[in-house]
Backbone bond lengths (Angstrom), bond angles and torsions (degrees), N, CA, C in turn:
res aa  C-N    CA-C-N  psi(-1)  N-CA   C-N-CA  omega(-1)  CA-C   N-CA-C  phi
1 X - - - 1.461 - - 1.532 111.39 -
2 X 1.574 113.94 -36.48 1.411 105.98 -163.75 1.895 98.31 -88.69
3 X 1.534 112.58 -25.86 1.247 103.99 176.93 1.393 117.39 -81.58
4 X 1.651 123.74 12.40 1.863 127.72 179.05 1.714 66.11 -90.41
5 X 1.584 119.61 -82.53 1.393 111.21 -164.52 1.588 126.08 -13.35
6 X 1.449 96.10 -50.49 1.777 89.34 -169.89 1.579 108.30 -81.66
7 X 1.036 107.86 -26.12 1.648 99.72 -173.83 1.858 109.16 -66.98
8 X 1.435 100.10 -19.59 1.774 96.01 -169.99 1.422 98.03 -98.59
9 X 1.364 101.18 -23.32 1.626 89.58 163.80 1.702 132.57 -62.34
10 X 1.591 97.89 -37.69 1.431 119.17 -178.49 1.852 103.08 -69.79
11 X 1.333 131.33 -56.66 1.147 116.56 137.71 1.093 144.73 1.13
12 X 1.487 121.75 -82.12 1.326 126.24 170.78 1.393 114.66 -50.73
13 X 1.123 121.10 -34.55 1.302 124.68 -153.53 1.562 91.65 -91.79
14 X 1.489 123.57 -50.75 1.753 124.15 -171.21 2.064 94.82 -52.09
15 X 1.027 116.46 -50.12 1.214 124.55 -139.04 1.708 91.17 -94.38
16 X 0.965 138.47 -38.69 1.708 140.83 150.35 1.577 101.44 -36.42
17 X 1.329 115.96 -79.30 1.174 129.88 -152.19 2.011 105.58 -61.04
18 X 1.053 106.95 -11.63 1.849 134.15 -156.52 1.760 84.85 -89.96
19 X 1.900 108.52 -77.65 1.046 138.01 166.45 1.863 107.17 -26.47
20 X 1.079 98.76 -71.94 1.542 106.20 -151.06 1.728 105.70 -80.29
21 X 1.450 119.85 -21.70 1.541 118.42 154.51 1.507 120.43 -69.26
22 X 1.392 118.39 -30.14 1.587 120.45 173.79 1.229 131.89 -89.18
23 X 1.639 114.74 -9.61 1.502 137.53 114.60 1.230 114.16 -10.56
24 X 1.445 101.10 -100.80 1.560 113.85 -172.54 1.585 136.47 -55.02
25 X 1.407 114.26 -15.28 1.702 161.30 156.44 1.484 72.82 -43.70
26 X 1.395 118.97 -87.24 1.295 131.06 -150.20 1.364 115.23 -58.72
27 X 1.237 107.90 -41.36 1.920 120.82 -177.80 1.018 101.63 -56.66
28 X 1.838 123.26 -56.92 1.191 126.29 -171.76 1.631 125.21 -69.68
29 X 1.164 104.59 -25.51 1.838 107.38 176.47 1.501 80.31 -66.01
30 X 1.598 131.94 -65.84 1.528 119.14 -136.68 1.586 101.53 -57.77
31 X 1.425 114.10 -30.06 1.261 119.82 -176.10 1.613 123.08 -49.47
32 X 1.740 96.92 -58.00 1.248 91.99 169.68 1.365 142.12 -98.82
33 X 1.447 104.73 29.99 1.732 109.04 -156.78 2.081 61.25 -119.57
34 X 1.170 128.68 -68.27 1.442 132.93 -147.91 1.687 116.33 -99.15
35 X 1.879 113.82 76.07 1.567 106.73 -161.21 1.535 132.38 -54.88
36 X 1.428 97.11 -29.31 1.564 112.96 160.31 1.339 126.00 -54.38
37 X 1.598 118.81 -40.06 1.200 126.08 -177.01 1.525 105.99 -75.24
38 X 1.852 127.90 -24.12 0.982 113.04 -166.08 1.630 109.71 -85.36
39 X 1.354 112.50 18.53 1.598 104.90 -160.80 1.681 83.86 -103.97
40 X 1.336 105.61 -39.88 2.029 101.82 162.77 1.190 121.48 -24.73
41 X 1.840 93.97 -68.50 1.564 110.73 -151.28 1.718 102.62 -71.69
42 X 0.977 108.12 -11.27 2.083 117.65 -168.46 1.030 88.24 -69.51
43 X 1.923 119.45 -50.19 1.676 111.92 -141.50 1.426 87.39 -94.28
44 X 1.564 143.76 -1.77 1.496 137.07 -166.07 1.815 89.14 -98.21
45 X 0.953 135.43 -30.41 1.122 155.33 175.34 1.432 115.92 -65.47
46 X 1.094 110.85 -79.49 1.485 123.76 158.48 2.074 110.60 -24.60
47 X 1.211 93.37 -65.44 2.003 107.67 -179.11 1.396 102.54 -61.52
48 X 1.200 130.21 -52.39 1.483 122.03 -154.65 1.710 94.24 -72.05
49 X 1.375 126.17 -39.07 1.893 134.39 -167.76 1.397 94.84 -67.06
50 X 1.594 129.77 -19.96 1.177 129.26 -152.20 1.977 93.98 -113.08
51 X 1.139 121.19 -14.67 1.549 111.59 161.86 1.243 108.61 -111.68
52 X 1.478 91.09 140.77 1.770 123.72 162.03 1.448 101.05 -32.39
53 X 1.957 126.37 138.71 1.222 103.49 -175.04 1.807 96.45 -91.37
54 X 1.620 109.55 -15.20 1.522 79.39 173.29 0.741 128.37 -91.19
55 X 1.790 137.88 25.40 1.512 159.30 143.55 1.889 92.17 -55.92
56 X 1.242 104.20 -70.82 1.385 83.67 177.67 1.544 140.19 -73.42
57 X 0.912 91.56 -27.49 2.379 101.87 154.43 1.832 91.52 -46.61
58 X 0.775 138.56 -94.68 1.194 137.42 -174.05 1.732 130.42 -32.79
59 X 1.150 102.19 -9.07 1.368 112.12 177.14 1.362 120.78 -113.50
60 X 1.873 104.60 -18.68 1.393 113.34 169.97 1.593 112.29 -78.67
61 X 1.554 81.93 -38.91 2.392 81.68 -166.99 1.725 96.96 -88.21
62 X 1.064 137.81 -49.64 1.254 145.33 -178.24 1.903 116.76 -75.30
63 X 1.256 125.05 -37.46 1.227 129.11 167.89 1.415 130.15 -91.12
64 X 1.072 123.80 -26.10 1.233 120.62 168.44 1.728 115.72 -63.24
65 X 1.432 122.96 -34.07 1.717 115.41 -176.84 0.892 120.38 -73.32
66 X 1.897 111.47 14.73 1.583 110.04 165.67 1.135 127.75 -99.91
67 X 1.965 97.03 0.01 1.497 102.31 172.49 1.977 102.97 -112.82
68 X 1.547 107.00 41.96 1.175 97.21 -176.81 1.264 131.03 77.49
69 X 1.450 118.25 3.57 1.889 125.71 -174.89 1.583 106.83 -118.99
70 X 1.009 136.95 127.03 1.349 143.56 -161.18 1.637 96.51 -151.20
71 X 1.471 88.20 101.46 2.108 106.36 157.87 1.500 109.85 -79.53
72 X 1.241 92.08 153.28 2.133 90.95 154.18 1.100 97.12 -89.80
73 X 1.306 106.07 166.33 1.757 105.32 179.30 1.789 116.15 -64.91
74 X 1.210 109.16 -35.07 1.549 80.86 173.12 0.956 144.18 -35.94
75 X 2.029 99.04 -66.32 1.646 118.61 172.81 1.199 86.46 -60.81
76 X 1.698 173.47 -55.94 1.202 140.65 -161.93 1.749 116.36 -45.57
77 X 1.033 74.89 -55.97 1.739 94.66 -171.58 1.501 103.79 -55.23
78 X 1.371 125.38 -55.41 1.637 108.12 177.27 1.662 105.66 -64.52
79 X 1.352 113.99 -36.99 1.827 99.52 -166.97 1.401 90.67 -52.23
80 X 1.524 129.38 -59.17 1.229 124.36 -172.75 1.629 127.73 -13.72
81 X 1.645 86.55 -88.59 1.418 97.86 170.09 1.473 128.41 -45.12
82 X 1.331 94.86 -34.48 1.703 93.68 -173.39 1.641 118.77 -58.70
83 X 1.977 108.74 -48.82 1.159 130.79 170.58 1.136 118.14 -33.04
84 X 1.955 102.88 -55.21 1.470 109.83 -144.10 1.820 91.00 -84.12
85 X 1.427 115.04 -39.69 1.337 94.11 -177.88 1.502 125.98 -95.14
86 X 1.788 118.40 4.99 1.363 111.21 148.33 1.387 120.48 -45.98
87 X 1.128 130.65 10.07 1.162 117.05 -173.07 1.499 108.64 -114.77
88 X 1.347 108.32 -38.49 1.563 124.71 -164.11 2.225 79.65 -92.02
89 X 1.170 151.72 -29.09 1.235 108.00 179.77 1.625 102.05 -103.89
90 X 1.575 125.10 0.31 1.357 110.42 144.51 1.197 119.57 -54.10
91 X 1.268 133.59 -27.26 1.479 142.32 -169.60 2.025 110.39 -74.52
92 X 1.401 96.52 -34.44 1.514 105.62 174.84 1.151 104.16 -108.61
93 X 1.032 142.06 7.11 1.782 129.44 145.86 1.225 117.76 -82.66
94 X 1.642 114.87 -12.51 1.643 111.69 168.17 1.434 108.15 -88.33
95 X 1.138 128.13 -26.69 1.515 141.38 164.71 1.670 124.48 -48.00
96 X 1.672 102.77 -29.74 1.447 118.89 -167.77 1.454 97.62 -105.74
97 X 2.008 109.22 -42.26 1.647 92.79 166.35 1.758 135.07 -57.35
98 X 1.372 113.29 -27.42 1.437 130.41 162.79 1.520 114.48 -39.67
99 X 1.495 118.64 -51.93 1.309 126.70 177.16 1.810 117.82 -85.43
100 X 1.280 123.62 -4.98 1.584 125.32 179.68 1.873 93.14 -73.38
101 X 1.130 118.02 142.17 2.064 120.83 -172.69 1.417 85.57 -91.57
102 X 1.086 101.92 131.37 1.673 132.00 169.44 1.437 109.74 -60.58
103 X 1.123 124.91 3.00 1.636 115.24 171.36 1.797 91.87 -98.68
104 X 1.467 133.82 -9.83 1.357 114.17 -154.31 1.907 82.95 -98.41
105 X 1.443 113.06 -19.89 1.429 108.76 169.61 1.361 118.53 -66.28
106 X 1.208 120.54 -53.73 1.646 133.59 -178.60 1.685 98.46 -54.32
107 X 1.362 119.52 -58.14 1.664 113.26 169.51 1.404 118.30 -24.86
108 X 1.489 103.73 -83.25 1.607 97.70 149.93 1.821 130.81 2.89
109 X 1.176 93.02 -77.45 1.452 108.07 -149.38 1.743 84.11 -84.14
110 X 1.027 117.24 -35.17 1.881 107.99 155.83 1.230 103.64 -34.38
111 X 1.488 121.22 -65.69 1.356 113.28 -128.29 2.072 93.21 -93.58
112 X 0.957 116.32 27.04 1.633 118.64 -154.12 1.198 133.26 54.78
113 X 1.361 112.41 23.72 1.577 119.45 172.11 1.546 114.26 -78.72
114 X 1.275 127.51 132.95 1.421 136.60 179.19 1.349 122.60 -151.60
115 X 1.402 110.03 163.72 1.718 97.83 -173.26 1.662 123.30 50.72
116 X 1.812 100.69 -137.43 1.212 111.64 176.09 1.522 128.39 -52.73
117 X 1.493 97.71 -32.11 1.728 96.10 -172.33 1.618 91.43 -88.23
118 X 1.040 135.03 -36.49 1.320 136.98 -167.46 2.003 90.93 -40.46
119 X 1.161 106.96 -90.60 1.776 142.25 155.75 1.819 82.91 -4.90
120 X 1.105 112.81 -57.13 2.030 98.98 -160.22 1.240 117.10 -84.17
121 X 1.814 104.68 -31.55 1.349 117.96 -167.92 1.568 116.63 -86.20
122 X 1.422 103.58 -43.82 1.397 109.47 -162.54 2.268 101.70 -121.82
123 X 1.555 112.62 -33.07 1.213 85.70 171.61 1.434 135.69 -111.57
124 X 1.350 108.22 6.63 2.173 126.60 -165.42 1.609 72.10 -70.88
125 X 1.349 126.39 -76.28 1.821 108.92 -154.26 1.126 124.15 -48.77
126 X 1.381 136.37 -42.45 1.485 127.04 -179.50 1.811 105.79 -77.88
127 X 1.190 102.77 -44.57 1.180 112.38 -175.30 1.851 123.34 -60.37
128 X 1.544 106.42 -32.08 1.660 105.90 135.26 1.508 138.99 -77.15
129 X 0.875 110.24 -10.89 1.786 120.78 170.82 1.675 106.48 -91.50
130 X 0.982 111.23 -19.76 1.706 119.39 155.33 1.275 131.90 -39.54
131 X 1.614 69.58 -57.67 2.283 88.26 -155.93 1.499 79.90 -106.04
132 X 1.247 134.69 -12.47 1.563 139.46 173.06 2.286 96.68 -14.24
133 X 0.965 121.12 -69.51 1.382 132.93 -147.07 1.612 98.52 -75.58
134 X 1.340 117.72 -44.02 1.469 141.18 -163.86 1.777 97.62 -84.01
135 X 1.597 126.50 -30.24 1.451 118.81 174.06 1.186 112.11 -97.41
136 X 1.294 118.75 -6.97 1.494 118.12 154.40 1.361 119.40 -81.95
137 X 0.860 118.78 -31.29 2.241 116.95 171.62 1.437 93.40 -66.08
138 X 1.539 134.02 -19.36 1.568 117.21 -153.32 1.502 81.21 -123.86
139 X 1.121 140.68 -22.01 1.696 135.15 130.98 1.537 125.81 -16.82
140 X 1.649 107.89 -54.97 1.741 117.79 -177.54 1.548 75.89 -74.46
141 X 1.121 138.74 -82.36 1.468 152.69 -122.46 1.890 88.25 -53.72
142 X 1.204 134.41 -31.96 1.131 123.51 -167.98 1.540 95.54 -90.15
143 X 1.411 114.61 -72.36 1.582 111.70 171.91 1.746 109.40 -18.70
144 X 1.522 124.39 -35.26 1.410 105.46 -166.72 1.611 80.08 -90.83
145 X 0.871 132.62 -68.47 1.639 132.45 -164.66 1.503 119.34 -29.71
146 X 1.231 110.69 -29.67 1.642 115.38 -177.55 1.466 109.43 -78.90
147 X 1.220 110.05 -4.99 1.591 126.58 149.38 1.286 115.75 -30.16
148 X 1.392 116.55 -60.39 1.121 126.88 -163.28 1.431 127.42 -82.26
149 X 1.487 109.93 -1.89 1.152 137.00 169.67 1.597 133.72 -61.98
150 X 1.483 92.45 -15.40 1.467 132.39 179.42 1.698 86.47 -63.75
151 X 1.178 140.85 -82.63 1.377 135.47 168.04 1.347 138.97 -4.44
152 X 1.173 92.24 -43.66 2.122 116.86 165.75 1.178 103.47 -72.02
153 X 1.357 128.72 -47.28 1.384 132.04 177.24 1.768 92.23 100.35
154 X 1.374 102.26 45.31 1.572 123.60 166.31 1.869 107.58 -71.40
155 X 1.500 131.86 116.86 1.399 106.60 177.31 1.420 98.72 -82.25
156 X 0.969 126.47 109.74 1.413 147.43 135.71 1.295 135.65 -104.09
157 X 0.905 144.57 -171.28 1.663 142.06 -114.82 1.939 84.14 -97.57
158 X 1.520 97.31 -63.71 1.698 102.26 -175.71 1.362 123.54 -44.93
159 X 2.153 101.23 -30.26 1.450 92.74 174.24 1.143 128.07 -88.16
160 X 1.559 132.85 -10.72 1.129 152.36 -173.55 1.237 111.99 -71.36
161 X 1.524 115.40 -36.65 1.412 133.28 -179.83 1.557 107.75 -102.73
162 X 0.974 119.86 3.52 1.864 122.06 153.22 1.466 98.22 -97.41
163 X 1.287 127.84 -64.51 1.429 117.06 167.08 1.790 137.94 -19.61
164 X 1.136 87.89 -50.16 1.824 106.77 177.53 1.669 94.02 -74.71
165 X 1.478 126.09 -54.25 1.466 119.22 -162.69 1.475 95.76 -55.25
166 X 1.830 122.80 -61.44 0.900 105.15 -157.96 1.696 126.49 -95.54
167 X 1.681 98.33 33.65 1.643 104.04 165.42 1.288 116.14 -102.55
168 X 1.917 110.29 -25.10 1.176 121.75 -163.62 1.672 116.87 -107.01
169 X 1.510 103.04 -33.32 1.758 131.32 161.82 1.508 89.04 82.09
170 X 1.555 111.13 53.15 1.705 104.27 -178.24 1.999 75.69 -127.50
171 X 1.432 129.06 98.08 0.946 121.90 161.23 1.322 148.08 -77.40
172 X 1.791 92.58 -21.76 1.917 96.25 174.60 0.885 99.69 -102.38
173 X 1.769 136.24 -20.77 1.420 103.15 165.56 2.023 130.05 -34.81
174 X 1.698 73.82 -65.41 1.858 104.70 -172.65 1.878 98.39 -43.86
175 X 1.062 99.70 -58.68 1.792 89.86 177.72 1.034 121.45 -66.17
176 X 1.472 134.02 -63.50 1.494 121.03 171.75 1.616 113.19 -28.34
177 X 1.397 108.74 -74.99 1.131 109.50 170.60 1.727 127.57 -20.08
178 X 1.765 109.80 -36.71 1.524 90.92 -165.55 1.328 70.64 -118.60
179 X 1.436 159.56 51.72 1.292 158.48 117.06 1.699 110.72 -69.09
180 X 1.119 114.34 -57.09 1.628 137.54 172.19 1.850 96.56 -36.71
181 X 1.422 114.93 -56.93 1.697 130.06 -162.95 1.630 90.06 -72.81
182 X 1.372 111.10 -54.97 1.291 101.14 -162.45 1.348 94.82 -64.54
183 X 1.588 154.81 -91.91 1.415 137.28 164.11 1.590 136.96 18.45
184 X 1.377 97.33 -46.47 1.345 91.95 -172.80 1.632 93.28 -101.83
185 X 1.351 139.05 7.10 1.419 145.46 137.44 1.435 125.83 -45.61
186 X 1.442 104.91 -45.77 1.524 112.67 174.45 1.545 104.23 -82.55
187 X 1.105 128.22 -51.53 1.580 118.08 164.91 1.058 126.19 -38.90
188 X 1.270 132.46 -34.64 1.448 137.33 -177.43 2.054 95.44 -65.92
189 X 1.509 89.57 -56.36 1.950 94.20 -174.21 1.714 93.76 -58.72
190 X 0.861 143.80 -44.52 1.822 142.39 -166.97 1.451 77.65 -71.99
191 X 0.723 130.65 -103.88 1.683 129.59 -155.28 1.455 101.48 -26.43
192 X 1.291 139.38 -64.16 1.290 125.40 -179.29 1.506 137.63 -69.62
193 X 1.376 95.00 -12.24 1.164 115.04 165.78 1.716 116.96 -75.18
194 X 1.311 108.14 -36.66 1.720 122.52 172.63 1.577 121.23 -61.08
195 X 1.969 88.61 -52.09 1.413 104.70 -168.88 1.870 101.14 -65.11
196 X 1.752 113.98 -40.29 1.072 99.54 178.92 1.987 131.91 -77.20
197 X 1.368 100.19 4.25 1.716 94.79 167.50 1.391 112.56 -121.30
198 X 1.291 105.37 30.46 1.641 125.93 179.87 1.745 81.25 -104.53
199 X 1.230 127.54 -75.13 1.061 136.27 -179.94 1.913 128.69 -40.52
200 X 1.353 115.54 -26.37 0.811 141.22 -166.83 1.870 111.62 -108.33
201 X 1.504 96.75 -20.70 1.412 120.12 171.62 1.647 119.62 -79.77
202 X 1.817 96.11 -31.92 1.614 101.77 174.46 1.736 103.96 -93.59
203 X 1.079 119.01 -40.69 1.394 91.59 -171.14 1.799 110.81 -74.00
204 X 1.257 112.37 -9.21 1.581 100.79 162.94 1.981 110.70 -73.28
């Protein structure tokens, strides 16, 4: 039971986190290829950091079937996450563009790079090895959030381990236990997150 839990947890979380960076990829090109559009994307950005996400769990699985759209809770639960934190690592890719030196842009724009290719060719690599440290804390931050998914009646890790307590009435086992999983989840993201600017440290 607790290992169905972790695997749909690990799931949710790969496929959010997949989702919700290629999201924000997206927010941020529109931003800077389209200046009008970025005064949108600030204030969509701005609103989503500013609600509770299980204010918004509740508005995706429970509010939307009043406009006719009905998820199962899973797909609720990933649109969720995905939404709520496209926003917060669009938010640290504008943070990491601030710090890239404005002569490595103008190079660029020497060399005829602009727009989209500009963005693919010359700034996505530094500019993810940037925010590299900051999309991994907002990496755990989803792994803990899909926590809350337990509410939808998502089987994930929290419910699997309320499940077991209340068939078996062994409760700190069942939690430690899926406290322990969730932990060594975020370690796995720290470790790859390490191993990759360890890596990125030798070939410079």
């Amino acid at each position: 039971m607790i290992l169905h839990g972790l695997v749909t947890t690990f799931e949710i979380s790969a496929i959010a986190t997949a989702c919700a960076f290629s999201a924000a990829l997206a927010f941020f090109a529109l931003g800077l290829r389209f200046r009008p559009a970025a005064r949108a994307v600030t204030a969509l950005i701005d609103l989503m950091r500013c609600v509770p996400f299980l204010l918004f769990l509740y508005l995706i699985y429970y509010g939307l079937p009043a406009w006719h759209i009905t998820l199962d809770p899973l797909m609720a639960g990933i649109v969720s996450l995905t939404l709520y934190n496209a926003a917060y690592f669009a938010e640290l890719l504008r943070a990491a563009w601030v710090q890239i030196p404005h002569e490595q842009i103008e190079a660029g724009h020497a060399f005829g790079y602009h727009g989209l290719r500009l963005l693919r060719r010359i700034i996505f690599k530094p500019l993810f090895m940037i925010a590299l440290p900051t999309l991994g804390n907002q990496t755990i931050q989803i792994i803990k959030d899909s926590a809350f998914l337990v509410i939808i009646t998502v089987e994930e890790l929290t419910y699997s381990a309320n499940e077991l307590q209340a068939t078996y009435y062994i409760p700190f086992a069942s939690f430690v236990c899926a406290g322990l999983l969730y932990w060594m989840l975020c370690l796995i993201v720290e470790f790859g997150v390490r191993a990759s600017l360890r890596h990125a440290d030798l070939i410079r």
